[in-house]
C-alpha positions in Angstrom: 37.8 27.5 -45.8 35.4 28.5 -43.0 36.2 32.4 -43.9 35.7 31.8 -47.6 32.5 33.8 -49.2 29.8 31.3 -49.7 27.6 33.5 -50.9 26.8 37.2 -51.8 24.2 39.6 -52.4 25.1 43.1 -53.5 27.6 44.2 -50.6 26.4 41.6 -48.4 28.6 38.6 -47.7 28.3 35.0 -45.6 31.0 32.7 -45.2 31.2 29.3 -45.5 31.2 28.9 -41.6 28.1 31.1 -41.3 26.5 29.7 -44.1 27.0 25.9 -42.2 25.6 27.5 -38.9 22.8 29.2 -40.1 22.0 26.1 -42.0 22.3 23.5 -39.5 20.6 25.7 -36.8 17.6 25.1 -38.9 18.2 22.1 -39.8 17.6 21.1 -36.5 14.5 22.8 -35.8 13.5 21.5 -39.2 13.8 17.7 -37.1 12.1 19.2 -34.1 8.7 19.7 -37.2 9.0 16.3 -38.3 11.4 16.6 -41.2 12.8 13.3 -42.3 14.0 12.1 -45.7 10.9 12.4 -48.0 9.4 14.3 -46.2 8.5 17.7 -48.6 9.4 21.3 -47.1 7.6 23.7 -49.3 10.1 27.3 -49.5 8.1 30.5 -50.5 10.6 33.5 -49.9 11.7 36.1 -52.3 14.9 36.2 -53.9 17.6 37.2 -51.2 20.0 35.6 -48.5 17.6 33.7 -46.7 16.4 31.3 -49.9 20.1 29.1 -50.2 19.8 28.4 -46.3 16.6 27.5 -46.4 17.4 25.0 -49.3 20.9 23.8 -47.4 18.7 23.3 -44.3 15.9 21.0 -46.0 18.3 18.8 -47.6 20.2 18.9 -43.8 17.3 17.5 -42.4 16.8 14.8 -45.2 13.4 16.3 -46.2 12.9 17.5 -49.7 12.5 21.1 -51.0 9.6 22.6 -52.8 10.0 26.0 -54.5 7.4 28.4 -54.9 7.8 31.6 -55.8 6.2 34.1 -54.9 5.5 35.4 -58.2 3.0 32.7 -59.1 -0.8 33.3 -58.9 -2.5 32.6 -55.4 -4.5 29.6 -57.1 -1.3 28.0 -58.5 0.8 28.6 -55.0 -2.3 26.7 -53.3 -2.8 23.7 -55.8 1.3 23.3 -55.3 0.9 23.6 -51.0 -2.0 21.5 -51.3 -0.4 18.6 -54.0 2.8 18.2 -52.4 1.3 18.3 -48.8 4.8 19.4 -46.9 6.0 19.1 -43.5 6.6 22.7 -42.8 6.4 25.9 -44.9 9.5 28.0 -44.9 8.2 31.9 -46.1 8.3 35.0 -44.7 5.4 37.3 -42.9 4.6 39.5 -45.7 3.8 36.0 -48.2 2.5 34.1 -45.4 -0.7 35.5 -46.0 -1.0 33.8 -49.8 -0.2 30.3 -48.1 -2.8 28.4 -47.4 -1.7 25.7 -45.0 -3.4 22.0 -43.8 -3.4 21.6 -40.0 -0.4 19.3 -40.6 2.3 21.7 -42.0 4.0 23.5 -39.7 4.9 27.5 -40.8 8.5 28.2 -40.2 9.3 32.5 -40.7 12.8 33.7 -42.0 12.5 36.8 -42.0 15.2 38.1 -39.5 16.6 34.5 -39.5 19.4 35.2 -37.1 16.8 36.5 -34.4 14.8 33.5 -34.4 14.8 31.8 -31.0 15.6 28.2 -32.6 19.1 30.2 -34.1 20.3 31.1 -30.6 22.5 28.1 -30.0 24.7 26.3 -31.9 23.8 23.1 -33.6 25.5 19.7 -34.7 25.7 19.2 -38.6 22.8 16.2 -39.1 24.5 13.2 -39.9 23.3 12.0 -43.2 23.7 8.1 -42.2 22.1 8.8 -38.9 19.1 10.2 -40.7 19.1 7.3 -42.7 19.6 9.4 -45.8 20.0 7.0 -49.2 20.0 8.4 -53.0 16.5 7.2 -53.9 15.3 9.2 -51.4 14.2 12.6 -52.7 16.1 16.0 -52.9 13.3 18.3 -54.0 9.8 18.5 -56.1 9.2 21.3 -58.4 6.2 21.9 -60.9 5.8 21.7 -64.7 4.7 25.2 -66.1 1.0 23.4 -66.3 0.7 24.1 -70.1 -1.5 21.2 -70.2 -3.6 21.8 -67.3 -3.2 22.0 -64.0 1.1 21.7 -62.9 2.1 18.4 -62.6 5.4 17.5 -59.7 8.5 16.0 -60.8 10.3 14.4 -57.9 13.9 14.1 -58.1 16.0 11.7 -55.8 19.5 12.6 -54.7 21.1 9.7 -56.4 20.9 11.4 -60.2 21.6 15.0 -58.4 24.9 13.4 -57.3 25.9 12.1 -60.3 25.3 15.2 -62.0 27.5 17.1 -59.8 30.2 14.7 -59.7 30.5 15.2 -63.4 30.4 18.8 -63.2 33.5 18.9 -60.8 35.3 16.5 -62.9 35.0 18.6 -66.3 34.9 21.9 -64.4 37.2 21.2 -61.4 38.1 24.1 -59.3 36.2 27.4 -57.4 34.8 30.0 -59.1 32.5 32.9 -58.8 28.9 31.7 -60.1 25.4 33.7 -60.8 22.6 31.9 -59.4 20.4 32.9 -62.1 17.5 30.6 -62.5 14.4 30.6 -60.1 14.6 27.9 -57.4 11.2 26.5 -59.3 13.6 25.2 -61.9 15.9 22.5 -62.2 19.0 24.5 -63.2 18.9 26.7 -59.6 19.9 23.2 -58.3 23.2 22.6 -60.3 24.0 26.5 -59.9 23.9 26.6 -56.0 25.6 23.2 -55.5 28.3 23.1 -58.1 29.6 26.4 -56.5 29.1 25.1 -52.7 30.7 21.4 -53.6 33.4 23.3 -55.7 34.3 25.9 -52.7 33.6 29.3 -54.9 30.8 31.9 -54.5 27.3 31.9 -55.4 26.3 35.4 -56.5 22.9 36.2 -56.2 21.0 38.2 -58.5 18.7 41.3 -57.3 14.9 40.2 -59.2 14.5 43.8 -60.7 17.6 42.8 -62.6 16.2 39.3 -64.3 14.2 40.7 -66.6 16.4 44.0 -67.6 18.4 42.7 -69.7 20.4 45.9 -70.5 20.9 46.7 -66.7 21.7 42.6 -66.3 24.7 43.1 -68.9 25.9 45.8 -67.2 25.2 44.6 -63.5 27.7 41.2 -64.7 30.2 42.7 -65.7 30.7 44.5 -62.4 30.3 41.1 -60.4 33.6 39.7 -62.1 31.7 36.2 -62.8 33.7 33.5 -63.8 30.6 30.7 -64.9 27.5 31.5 -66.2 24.2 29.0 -66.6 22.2 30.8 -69.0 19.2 29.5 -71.5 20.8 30.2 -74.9 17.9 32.9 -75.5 19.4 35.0 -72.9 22.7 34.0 -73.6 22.1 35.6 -77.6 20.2 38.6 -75.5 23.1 39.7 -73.4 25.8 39.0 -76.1 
């Protein structure tokens, strides 16, 4: 359903048709960089709207996503730009200064993402086959917490991502209104955003003063009306 809410963030709402517009309009532009299936698009953006188009959009274009957040020391946000050497950066102006980019990557700014003279016209959805798109090729990379030394990528293809959410629908069949709760920078963000999208409910963001509160958190959920929760059992026996 086009007019279905795809997504919200406090009292803002986007559909499932404006989510697949915004998303393909930069999917497109993505191509225009060079984006093709392995190739990596590194995503720094704070927590907001603009983050689950700018994932949608990557995988679009068959490249791969790489989340940094914005929270993570300048010399870890460099090693991660420098290791995983992406196509484009997706970020917005006031982080762009932290980035450090190779003459290669291309810097893509979302901040105002409707305004942006590449979201002016409307764009075909990228055909997967077209693109050559197959499940060993890879979905995103993300970082180990670098206990051990300096963080290490884990590349994940599609083929296992699929699977996972296949299962998912089976055993949890039906919509339903979902916190995305866990940073993009971990696996779990994945299963969150695309169980709800593949399942036709609505992904409810969550503001970042509110992910470490957990008092306010318990409070703030049980206004939202959630119906599925993906929660570490240590904030799980917090909040309950």
């Amino acid at each position: 359903d086009p007019s279905a809410a795809a997504r919200a963030f406090g009292a803002q709402r986007l559909s499932y048709g404006g989510l697949a517009r915004q998303a393909n309009q930069l999917a497109m532009h993505l191509r225009t960089l060079g984006v093709a299936p392995d190739e990596r698009v590194a995503i720094c953006l704070e927590s907001g709207p603009p983050m689950v188009v700018a994932i949608l959009a990557t995988l679009k274009a068959g490249g791969a996503y790489v989340p940094l957040d914005p929270a993570y020391p300048d010399e870890r946000l460099a090693h991660m730009l420098a290791d995983s050497a992406p196509r484009v950066l997706l970020t917005q102006e006031r982080l762009a200064a932290r980035l450090p980019l190779a003459a290669a990557c291309a810097r893509v700014l979302l901040d105002g993402i409707g305004q942006a003279p590449w979201a002016q016209a409307a764009a075909p959805c990228p055909d997967a086959q077209a693109l050559g798109l197959r499940g060993e090729h890879l979905a995103y990379v993300i970082y180990t917490s670098g206990s051990t030394g300096r963080p290490k990528s884990v590349a994940m293809p599609h083929r296992g991502l699929v699977n996972l959410l296949a299962w998912q629908r089976e055993v949890l069949p039906g919509a339903a209104r979902t916190l995305q709760f866990a940073a993009p920078g971990f696996d779990v963000a994945f299963q969150e955003i695309f169980s709800t999208l593949a399942g036709g409910g609505t992904l409810v963001l969550l503001p970042d003063d509110l992910r470490r509160d957990l008092p306010a958190l318990a409070v703030w959920l049980g206004e939202q009306q959630l119906e599925r929760l993906f929660l570490p059992c240590i904030a799980l026996n917090a909040l309950w």
